[in-house]
N, C-alpha and C positions, 0 to 999 in steps of 0.2 A: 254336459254331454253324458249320457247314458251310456250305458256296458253297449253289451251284445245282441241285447233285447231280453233273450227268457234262460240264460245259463248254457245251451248248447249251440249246435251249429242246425242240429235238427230240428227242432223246435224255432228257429230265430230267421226261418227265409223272409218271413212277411213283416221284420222289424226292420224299420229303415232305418238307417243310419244319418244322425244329424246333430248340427253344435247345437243351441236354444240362446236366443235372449231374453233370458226371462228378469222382471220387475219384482220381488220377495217382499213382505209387507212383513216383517218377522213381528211375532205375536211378543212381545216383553210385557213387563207387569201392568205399566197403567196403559200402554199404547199397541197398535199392531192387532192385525186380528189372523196372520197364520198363513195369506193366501201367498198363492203367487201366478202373475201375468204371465200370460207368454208373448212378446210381444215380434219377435220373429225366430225365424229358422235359417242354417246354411245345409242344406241336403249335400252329401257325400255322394259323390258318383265319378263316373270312368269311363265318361265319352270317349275319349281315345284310344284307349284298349292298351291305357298301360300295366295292367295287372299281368302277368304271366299265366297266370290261372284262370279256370272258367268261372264268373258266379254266376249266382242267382239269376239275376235278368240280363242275361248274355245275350238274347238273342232283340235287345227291344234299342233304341236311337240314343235316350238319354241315359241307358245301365247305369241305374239309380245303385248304391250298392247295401246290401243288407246284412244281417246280423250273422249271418250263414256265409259271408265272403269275409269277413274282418272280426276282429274283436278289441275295439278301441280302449284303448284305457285311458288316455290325460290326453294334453292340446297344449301348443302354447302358438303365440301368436311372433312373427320375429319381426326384425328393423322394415325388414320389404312388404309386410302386412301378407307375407303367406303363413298357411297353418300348418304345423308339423304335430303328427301326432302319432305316439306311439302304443305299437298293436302286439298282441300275446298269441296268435295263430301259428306265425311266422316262426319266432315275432321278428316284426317287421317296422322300419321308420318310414312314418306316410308322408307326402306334402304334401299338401291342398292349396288351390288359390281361394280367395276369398268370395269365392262363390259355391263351392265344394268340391271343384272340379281337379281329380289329380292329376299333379302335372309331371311326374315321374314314377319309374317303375317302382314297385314297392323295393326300399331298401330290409338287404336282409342282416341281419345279427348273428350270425354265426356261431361268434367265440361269446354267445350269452353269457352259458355256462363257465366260460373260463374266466370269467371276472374275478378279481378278490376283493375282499373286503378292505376300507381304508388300513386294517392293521397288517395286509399282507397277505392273512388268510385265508382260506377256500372257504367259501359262503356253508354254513351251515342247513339242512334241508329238515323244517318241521313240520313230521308227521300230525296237523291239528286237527281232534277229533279221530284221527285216522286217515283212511283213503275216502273220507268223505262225502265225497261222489260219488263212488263206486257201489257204497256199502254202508247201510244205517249206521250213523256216527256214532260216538264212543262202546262200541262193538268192539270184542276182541278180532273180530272176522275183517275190522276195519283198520286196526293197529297190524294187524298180519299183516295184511296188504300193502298198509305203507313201507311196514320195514320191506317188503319184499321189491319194492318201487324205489327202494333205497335211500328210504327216512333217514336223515340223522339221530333224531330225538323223534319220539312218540309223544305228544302232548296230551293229557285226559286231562282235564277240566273234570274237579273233583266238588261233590256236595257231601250231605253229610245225613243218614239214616236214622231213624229216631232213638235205635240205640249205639250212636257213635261209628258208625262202618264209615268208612269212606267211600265211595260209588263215584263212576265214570257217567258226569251228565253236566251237559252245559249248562242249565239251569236247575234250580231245585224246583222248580214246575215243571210237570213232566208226563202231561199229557199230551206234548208236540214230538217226543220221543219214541215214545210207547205204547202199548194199549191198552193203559189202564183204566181209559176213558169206554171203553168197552167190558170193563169187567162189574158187571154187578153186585157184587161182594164190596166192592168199594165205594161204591155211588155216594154211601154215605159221609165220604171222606173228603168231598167237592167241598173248596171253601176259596174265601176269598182275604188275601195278604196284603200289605205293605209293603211292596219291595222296591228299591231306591225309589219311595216317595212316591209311589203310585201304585194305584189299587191292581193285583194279576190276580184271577180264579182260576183255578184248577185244582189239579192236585200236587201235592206237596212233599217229596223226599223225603224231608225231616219229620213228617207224621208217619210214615211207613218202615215197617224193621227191616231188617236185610232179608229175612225171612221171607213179607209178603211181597220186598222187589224181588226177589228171585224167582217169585210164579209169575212175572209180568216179561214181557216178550217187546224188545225195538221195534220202533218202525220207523220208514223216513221220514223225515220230517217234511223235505221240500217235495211238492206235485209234480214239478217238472222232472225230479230224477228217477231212477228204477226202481218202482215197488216191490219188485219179484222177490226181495230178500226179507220183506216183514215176518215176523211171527216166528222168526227162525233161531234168532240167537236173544242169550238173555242180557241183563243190565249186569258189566264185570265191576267188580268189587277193583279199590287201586293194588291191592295186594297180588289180583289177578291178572292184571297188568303188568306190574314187574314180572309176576313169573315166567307170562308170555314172551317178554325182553331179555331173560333170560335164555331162556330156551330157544327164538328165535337167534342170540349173538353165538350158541352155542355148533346152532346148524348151518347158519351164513359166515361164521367166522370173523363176523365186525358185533364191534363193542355198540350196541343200542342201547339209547341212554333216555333217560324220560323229563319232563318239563312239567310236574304235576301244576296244576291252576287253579289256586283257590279263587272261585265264583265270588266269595267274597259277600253271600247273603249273611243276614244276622244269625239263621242257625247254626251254619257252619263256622262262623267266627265264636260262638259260642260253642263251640261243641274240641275245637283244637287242642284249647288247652288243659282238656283230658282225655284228648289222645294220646296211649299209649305209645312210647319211644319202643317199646319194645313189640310192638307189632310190626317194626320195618327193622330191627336189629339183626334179623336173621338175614337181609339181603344185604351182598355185599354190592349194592349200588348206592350206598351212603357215603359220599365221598364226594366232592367239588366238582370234579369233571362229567360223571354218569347220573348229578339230580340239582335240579334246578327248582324252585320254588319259585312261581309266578304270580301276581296277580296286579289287576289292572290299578287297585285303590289304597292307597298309603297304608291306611287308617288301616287294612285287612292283615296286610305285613307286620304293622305292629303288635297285634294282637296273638301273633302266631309267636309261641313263646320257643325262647333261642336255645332250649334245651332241648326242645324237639328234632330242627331244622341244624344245628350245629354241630359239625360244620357246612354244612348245605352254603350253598350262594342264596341270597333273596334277591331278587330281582323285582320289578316294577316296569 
């Protein structure tokens, strides 16, 4: 089952909406070659008119429904072989018969937000990348936004500069971020890497000083969202992150805490364990509760030495 179609509700009128039975020929080492059948479809629609809402094709017999009335997320099938599936607009709990047809009004969710966590807790809210959406990712313009959206934690996903800075970028390639791919000064700098076991070109973090990222300018990454904010803010240092967190906890009056993310490429894990303890000694967000050290690969935690991070939480 597919999202929403293309990320918004404006962009997504002309995605229909539907489950697939697809046949996967998964590619493995001696067998498989990658494809996959479609071999049918259940189209989503709302002959009845039990949506409360108007969509997309309101005005047509079968009101097929689209990417601009719902935003599907999972499916499951139950003992009576109808489909229930839960949506993020709302959000809402769908049921479908097994032809796509719904056969009640969209259930609504309410008390979402009032959920807690198995231990009791109020669910924590991660600022990742930033406000994301809104604002070219790891952007201070983009961690503002979240805390002011009322981030728990600001997450930067951190690489690592060729003289040791730390820098807010999902990947250590970084011409899907920026405009470096635009600056001629650099051209010569295109090359092509090894990164988890397969060949990425571009350019490269770990080859440029904090220096030549600081004359490089964000931009967004995906098509579909607002370009309007390219060329406007630079690439923040993680030092300039805290300060931001700072300073934002100082004017909203809540404690905003951060979830630094080691990307976990080989320069960066190379580059940690002569980082400086004493370039985050100055903030007082060294402590259990306001810094969280993430990253998605064992082997990357490991490497990151305990005299740096201690007493930090590592997480995985």
């Amino acid at each position: 089952m597919p999202d929403n179609g293309f990320g918004a509700k404006a962009n997504s009128a002309d995605f229909l909406l539907r489950i697939y039975k697809v046949d996967p020929n998964f590619q493995q080492k001696d067998r498989g070659d990658g494809s996959v059948q479609v071999l049918d479809f259940i189209q989503l629609s709302d002959p009845d008119k039990k949506a409360p809402f108007a969509i997309t094709n309101e005005g047509t017999s079968d009101r097929l429904l689209t990417g601009a009335d719902l935003d599907i997320e999972s499916f499951v099938f139950d003992a009576n072989g109808t489909i229930w599936i839960g949506e993020e607009f709302g959000p809402y709990l769908l049921n479908f018969d097994t032809t796509g047809k719904l056969l009640s009004a969209p259930i609504p969710t309410p008390n979402f937000f009032k959920l807690n966590t198995l231990n009791g807790q109020t669910p924590l809210v991660l600022g990742h990348r930033g406000a994301s959406g809104l604002r070219p990712e790891h952007t201070l313009a983009s961690y503002e936004l979240a805390i002011k959206q009322g981030a728990d934690f600001i997450e930067p996903d951190v690489v690592s500069t060729k003289d040791g800075i730390l820098i807010a970028r999902h990947e250590n390639e970084i011409s899907g971020t920026t405009d470096v791919g635009d600056r001629p000064e650099f051209a010569n700098r295109k090359t092509t890497k090894l990164i988890d076991g397969a060949p990425v070109t571009g350019w490269f973090a770990e080859d440029f000083t904090l220096a030549e990222i600081k004359t490089l300018r964000a931009i967004e990454r995906l098509p579909f969202r607002d370009q309007s904010f390219n060329g406007l803010f630079e690439v923040p240092t993680l030092q300039e992150v805290i300060d931001l967190a700072k300073r934002m906890s100082q004017e909203t009056g809540r404690d905003d805490r951060h979830l630094p993310r080691n990307q976990a490429t080989p320069p960066i894990s190379a580059s940690l364990p002569t980082f400086p303890r004493s370039r985050l000694a100055p903030n007082r967000w060294l402590s259990k509760s306001r810094w969280w050290q993430f990253s998605s690969k064992m082997d990357s935690i490991k490497k990151i030495p305990r005299s740096l991070f201690n007493p930090l939480r590592l997480a995985t």
